[in-house]
KEDREN-664555 format. One record per residue (C-alpha): residue number from 1; x, y, z. Coordinates in steps of 0.001 Angstrom, whole numbers, plus 500000, padded with zeros to 6 digits. Layout:
<padrens>
<padren><num>NUM</num><c1>X</c1><c2>Y</c2><c3>Z</c3></padren>
...
</padrens>
This chain:
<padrens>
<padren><num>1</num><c1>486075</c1><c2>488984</c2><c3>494304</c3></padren>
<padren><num>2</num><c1>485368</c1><c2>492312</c2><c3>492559</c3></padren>
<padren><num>3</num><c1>488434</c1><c2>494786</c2><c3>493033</c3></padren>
<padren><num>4</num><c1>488985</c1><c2>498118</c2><c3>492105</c3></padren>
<padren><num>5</num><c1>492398</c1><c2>499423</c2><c3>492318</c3></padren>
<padren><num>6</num><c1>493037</c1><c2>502774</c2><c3>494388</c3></padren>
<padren><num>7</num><c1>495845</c1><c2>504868</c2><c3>494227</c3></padren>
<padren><num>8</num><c1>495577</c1><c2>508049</c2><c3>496883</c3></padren>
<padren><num>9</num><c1>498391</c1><c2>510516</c2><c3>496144</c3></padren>
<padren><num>10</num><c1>499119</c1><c2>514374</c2><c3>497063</c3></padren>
<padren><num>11</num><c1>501706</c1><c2>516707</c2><c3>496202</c3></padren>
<padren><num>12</num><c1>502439</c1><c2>517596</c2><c3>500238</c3></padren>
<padren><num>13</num><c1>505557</c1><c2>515322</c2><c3>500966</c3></padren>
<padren><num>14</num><c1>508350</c1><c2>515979</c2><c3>503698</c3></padren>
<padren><num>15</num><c1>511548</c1><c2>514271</c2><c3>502081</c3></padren>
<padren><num>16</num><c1>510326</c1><c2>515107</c2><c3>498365</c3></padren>
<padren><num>17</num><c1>507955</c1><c2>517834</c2><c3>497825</c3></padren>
<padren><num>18</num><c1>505763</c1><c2>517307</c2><c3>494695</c3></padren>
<padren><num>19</num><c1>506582</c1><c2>513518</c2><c3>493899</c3></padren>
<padren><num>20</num><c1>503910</c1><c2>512904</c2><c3>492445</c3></padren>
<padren><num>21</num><c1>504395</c1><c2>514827</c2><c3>489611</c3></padren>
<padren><num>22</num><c1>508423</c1><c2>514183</c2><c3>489449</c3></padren>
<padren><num>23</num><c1>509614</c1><c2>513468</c2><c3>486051</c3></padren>
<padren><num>24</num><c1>510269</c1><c2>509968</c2><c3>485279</c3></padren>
<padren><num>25</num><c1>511956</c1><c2>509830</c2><c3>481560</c3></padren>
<padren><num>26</num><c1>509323</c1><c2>512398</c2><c3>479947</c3></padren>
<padren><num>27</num><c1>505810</c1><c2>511762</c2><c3>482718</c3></padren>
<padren><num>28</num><c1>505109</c1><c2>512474</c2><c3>485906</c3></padren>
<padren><num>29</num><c1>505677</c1><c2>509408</c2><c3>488113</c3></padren>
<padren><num>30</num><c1>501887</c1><c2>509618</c2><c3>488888</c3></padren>
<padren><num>31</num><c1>501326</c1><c2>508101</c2><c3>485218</c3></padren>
<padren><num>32</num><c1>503639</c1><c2>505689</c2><c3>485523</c3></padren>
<padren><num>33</num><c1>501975</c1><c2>504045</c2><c3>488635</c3></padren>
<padren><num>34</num><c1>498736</c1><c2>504460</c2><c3>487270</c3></padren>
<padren><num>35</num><c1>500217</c1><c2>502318</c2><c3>484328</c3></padren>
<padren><num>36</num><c1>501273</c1><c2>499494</c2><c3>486729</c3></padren>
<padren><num>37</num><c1>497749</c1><c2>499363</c2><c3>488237</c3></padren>
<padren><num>38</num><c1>496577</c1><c2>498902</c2><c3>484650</c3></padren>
<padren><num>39</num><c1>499053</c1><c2>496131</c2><c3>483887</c3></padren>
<padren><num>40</num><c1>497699</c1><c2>494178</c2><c3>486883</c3></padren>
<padren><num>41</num><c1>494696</c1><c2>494189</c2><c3>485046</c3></padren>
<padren><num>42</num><c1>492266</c1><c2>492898</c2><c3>488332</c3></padren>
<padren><num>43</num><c1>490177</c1><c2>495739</c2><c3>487839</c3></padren>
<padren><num>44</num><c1>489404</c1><c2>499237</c2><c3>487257</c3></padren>
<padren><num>45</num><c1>491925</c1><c2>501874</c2><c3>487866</c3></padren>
<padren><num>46</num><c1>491195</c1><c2>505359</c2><c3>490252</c3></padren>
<padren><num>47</num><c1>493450</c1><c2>507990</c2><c3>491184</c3></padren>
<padren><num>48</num><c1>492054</c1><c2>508970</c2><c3>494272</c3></padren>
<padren><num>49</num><c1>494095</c1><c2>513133</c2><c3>494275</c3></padren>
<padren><num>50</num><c1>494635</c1><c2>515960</c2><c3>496734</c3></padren>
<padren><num>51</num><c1>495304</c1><c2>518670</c2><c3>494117</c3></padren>
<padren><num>52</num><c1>493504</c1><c2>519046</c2><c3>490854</c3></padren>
<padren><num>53</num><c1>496846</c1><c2>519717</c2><c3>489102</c3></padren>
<padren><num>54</num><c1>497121</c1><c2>516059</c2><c3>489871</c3></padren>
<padren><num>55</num><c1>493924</c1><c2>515103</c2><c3>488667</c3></padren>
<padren><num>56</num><c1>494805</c1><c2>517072</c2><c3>484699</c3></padren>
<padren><num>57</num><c1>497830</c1><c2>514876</c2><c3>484467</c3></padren>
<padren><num>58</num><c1>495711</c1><c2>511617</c2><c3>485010</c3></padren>
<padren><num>59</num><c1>493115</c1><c2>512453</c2><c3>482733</c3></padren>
<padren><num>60</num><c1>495302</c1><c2>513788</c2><c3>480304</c3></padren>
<padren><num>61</num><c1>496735</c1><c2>510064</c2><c3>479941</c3></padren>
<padren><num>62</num><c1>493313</c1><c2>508961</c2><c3>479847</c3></padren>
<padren><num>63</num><c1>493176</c1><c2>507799</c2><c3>483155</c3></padren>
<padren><num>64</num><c1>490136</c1><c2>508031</c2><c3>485690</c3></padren>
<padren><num>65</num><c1>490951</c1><c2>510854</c2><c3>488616</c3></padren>
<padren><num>66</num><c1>488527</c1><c2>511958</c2><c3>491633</c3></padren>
<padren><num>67</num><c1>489584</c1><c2>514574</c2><c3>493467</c3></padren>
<padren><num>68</num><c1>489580</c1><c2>514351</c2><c3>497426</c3></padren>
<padren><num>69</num><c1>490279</c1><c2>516538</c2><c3>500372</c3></padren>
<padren><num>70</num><c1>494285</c1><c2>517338</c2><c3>500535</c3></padren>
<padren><num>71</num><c1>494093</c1><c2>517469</c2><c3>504334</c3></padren>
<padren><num>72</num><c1>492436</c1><c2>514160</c2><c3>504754</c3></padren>
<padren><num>73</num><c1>495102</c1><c2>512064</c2><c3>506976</c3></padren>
<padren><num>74</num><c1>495972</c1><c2>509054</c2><c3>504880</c3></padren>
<padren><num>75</num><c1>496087</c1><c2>507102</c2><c3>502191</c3></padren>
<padren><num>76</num><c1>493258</c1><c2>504567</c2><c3>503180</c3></padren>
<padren><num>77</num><c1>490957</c1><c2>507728</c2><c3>504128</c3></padren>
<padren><num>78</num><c1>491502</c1><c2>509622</c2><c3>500642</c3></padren>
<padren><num>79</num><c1>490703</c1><c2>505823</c2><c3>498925</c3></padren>
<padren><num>80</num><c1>488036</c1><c2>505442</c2><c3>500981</c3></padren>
<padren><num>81</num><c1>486922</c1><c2>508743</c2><c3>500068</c3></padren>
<padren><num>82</num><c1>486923</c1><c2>508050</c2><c3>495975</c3></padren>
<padren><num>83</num><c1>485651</c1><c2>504603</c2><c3>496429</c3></padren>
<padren><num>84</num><c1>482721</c1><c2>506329</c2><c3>497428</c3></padren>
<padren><num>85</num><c1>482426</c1><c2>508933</c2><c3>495242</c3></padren>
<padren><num>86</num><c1>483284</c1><c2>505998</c2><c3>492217</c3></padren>
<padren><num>87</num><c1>481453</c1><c2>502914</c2><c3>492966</c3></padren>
<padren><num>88</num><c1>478163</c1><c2>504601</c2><c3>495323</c3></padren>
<padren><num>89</num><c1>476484</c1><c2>501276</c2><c3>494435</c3></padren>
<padren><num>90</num><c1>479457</c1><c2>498538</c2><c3>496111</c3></padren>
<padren><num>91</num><c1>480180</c1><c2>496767</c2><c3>492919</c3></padren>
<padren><num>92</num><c1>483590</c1><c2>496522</c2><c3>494320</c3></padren>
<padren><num>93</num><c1>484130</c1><c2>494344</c2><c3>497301</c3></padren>
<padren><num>94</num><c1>487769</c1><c2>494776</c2><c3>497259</c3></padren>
<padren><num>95</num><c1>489564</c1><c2>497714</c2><c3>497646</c3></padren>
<padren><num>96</num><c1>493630</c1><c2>497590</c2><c3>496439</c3></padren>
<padren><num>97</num><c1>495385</c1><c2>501040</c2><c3>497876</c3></padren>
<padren><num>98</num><c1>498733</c1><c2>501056</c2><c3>495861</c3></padren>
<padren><num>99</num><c1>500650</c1><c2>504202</c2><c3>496932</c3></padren>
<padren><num>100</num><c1>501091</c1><c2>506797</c2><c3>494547</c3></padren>
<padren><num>101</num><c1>505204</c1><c2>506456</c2><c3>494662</c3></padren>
<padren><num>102</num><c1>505727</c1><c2>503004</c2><c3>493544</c3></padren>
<padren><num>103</num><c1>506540</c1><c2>503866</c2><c3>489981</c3></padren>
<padren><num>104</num><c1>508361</c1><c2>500182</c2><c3>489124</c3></padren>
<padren><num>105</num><c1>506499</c1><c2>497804</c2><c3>491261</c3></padren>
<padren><num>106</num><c1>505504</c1><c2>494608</c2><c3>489199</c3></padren>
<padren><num>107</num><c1>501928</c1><c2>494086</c2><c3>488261</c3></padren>
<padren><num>108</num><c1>502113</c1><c2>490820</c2><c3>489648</c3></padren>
<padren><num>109</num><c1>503290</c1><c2>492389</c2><c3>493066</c3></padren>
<padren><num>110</num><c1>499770</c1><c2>494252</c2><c3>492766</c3></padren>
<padren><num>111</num><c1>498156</c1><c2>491091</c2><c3>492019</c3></padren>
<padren><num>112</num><c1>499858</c1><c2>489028</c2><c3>495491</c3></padren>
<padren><num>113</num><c1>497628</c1><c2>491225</c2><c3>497943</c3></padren>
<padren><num>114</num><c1>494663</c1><c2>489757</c2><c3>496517</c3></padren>
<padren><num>115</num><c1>496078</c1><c2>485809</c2><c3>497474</c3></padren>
<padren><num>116</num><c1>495674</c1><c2>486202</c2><c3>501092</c3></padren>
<padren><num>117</num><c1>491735</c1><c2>487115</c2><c3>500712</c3></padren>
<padren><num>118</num><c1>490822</c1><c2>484151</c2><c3>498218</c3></padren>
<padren><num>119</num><c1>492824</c1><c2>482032</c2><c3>500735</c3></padren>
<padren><num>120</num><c1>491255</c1><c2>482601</c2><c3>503576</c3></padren>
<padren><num>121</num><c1>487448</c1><c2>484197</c2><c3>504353</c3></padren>
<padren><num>122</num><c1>488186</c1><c2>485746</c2><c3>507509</c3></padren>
<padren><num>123</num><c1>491546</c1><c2>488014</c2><c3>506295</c3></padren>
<padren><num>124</num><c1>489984</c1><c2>490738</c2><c3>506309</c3></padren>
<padren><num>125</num><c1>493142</c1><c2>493374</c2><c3>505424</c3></padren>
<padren><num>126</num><c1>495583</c1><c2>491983</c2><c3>502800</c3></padren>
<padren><num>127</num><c1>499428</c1><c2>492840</c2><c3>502815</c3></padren>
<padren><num>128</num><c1>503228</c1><c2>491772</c2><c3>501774</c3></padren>
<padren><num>129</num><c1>506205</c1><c2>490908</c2><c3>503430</c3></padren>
<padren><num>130</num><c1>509660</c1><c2>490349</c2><c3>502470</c3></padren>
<padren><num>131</num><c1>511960</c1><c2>487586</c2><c3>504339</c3></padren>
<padren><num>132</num><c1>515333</c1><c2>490195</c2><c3>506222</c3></padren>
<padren><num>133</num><c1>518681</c1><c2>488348</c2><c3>504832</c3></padren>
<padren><num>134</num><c1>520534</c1><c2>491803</c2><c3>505951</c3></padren>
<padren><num>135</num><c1>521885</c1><c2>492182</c2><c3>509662</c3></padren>
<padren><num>136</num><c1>521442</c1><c2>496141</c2><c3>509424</c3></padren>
<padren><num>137</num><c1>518267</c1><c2>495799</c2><c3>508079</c3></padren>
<padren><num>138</num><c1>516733</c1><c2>493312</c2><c3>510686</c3></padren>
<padren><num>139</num><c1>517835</c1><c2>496193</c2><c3>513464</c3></padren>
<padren><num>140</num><c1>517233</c1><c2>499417</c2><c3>511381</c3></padren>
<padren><num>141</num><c1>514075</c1><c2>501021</c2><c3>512975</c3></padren>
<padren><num>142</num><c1>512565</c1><c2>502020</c2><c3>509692</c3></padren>
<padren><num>143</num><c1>512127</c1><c2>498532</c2><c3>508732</c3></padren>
<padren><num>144</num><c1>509126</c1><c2>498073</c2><c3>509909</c3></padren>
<padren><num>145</num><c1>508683</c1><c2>494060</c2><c3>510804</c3></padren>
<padren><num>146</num><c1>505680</c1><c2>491648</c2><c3>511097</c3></padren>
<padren><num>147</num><c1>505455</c1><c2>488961</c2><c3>513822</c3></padren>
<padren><num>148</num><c1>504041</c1><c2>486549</c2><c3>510891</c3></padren>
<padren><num>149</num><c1>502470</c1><c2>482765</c2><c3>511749</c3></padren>
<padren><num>150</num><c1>503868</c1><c2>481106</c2><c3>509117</c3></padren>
<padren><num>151</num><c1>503712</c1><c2>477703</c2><c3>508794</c3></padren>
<padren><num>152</num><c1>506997</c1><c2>475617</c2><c3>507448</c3></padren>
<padren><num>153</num><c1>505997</c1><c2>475548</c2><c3>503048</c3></padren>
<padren><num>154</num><c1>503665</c1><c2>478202</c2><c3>503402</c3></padren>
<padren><num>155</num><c1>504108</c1><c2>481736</c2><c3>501966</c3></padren>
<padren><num>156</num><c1>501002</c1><c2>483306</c2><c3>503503</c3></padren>
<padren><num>157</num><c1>500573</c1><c2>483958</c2><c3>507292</c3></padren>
<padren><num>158</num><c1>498706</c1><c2>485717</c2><c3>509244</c3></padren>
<padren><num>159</num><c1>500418</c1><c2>489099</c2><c3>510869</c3></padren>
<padren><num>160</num><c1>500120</c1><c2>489141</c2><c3>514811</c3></padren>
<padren><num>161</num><c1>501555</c1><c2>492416</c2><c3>515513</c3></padren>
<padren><num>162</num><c1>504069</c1><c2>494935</c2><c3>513704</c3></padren>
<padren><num>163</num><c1>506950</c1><c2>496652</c2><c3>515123</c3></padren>
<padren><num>164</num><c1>509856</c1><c2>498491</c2><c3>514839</c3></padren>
<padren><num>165</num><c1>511660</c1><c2>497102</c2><c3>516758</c3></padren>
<padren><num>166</num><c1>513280</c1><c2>492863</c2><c3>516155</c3></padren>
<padren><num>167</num><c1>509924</c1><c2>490768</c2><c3>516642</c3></padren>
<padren><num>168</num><c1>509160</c1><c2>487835</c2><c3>517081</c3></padren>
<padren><num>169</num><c1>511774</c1><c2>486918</c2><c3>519344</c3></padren>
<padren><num>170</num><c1>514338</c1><c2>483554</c2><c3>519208</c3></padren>
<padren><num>171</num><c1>515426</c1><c2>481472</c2><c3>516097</c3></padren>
<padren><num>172</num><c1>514169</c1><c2>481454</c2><c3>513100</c3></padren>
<padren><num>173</num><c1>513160</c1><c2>483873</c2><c3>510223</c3></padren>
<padren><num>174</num><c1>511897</c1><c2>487522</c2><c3>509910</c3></padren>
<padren><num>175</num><c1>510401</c1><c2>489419</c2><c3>507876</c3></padren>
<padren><num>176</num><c1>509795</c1><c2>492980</c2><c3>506394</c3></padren>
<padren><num>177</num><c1>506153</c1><c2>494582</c2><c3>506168</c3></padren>
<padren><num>178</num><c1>506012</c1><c2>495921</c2><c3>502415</c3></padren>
<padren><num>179</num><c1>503199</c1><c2>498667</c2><c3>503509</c3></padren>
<padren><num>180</num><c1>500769</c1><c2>497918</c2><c3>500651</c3></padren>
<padren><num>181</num><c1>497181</c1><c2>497170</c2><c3>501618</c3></padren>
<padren><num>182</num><c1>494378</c1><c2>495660</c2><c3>500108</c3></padren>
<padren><num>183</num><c1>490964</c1><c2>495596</c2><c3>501758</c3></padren>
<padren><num>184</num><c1>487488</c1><c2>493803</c2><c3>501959</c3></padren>
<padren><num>185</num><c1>485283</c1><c2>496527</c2><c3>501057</c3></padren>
<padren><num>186</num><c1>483467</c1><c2>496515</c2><c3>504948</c3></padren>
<padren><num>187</num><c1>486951</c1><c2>496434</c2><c3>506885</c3></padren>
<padren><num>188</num><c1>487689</c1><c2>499360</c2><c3>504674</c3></padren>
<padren><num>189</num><c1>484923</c1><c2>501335</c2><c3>505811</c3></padren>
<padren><num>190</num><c1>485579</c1><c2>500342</c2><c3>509365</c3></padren>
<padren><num>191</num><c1>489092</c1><c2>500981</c2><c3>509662</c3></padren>
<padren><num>192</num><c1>488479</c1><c2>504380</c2><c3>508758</c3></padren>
<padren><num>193</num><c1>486159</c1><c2>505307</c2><c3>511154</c3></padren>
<padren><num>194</num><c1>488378</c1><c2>504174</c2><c3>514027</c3></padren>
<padren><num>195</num><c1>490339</c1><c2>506233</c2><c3>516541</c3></padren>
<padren><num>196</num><c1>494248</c1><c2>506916</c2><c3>516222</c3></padren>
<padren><num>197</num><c1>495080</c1><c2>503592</c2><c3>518747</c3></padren>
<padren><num>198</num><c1>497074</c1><c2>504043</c2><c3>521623</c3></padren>
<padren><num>199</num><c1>499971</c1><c2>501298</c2><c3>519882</c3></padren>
<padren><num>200</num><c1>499673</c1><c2>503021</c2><c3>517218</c3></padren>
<padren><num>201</num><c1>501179</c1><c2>506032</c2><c3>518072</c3></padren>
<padren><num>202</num><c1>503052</c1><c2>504619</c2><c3>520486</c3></padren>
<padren><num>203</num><c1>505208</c1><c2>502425</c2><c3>516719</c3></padren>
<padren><num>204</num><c1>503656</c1><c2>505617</c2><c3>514747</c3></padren>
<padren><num>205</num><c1>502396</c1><c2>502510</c2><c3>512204</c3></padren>
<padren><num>206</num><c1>499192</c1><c2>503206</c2><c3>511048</c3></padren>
<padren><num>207</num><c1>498313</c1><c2>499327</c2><c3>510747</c3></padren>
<padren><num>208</num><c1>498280</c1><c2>498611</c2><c3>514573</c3></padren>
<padren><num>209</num><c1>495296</c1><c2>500785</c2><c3>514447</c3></padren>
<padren><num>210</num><c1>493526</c1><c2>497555</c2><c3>512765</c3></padren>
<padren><num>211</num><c1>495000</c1><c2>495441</c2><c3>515098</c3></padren>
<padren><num>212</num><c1>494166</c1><c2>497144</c2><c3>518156</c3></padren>
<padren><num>213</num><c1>490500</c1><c2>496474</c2><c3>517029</c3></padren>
<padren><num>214</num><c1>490747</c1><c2>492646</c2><c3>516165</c3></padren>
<padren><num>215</num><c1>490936</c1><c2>492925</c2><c3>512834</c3></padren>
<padren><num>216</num><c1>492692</c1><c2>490133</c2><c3>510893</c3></padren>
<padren><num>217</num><c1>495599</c1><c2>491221</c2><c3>508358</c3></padren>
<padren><num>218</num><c1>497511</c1><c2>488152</c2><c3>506413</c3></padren>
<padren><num>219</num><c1>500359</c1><c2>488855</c2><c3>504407</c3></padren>
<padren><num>220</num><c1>501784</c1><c2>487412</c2><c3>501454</c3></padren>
<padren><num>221</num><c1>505045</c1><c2>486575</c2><c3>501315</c3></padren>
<padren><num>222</num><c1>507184</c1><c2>487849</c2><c3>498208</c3></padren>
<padren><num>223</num><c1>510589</c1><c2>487837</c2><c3>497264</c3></padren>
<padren><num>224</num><c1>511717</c1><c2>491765</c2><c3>495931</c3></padren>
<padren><num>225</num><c1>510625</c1><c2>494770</c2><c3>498028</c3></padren>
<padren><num>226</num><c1>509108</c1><c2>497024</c2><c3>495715</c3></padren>
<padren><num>227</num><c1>511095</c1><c2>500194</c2><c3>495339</c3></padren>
<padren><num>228</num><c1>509130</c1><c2>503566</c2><c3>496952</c3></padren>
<padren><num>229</num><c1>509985</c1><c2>506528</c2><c3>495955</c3></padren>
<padren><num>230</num><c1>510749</c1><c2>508945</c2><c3>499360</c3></padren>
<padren><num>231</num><c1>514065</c1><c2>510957</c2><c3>498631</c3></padren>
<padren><num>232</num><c1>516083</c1><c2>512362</c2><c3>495110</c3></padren>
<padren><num>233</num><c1>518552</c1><c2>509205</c2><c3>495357</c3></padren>
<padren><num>234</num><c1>515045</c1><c2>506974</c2><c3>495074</c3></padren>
<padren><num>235</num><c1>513897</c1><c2>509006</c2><c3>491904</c3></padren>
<padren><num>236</num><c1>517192</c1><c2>508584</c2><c3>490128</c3></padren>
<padren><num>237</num><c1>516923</c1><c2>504764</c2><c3>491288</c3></padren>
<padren><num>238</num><c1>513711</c1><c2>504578</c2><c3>489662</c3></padren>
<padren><num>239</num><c1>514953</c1><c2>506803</c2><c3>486655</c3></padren>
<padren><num>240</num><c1>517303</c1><c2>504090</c2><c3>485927</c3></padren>
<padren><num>241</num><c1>514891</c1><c2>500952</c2><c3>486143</c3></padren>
<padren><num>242</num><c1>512496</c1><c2>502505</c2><c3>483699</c3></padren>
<padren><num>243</num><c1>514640</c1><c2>503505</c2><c3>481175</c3></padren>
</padrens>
């Protein structure tokens, strides 16, 4: 495998407008995920930005920045989007999309997505998944969880369906999608140009789109969540871990 790391990111957010640029102790949280995709060290780094004020910052640290469409509808479309515009001759066959608000995630997080491709040929979307120990957690819809065949000693599986509501049903464990997604290059390209699926926005989870359309996603099971950064209480979380 050839990856290249992708990180889409845009200033337009609901719960915390600007995050991308939110200071961090002295940078813009921006840099500071940019630095974890570099840590990973699999590959080359892109911000893939909606603003060029986004785009200064990057380059300022050095860092490689192509600027997209702000109105494009997600992350996967804006990576898509610089992929293209970076690597027009597909020396990349895999594509790692690592959110722009993950400021603390460990490189070797980054690194996990890739395990489920080199296991098996036919994943052809990569993600993670933490095991629920918490009783509010496992019935809080904003967990979003994976019906995941997982054999007994195994920690990859492959992910059936996602829900928000408690799946799969009976004994036995369950587990929490950690939405990070890494792609072969051609399901990339072909999960983009699919429709909004009916499941889809039935869940509003953007991954039932791929399996709506028979694509394979396997997920790698790993033990810490990463922490995302959505509201002020998660910036002064992540204040504190990288201080």
């Amino acid at each position: 495998m050839h990856p290249i790391i992708i990180i889409p990111t845009r200033l337009g957010s609901t719960r915390l407008p600007g995050k991308a640029l939110s200071d961090i102790n002295g940078r813009p949280m921006i840099t500071h995920v940019w630095c974890r995709g570099i840590e990973a060290n699999i590959g080359p780094v892109v911000v893939a930005c909606g603003e060029p004020e986004i785009a200064e910052i990057v380059k300022d640290v050095g860092g490689q920045a192509i600027l997209t469409d702000a109105a494009l509808p997600s992350g996967s479309d804006r990576a898509y989007t610089a992929l293209r515009e970076v690597d027009p001759d597909e020396k990349h066959d895999v594509v790692v999309v690592l959110q722009g608000d993950l400021p603390t995630i460990d490189p070797a997080t980054i690194q996990a997505t890739l395990t489920p491709l080199a296991r098996h040929p036919a994943c052809e979307i990569a993600t993670l998944a933490t095991l629920i120990e918490d009783h509010v957690e496992l019935h809080a819809p904003q967990v979003v969880k994976i019906a995941l065949a997982l054999a007994s000693g195994e920690s990859i599986g492959r992910a059936t369906y996602f829900s928000r509501a408690i799946i799969p049903y009976g004994n036995g464990p369950h587990y929490h999608h950690v939405g990070m997604y890494t792609y072969r290059r051609p399901a990339l390209a072909k999960y983009v140009g699919l429709p909004r699926g009916v499941l889809e926005q039935r869940e509003n989870l953007e991954q039932l789109r791929a399996i709506e359309n028979g694509m394979r996603i396997d997920a790698a099971v790993i033990q810490t969540e990463p922490l995302g950064v959505d509201t002020p209480a998660d910036l002064e979380k992540a204040r504190a871990l990288l201080s």
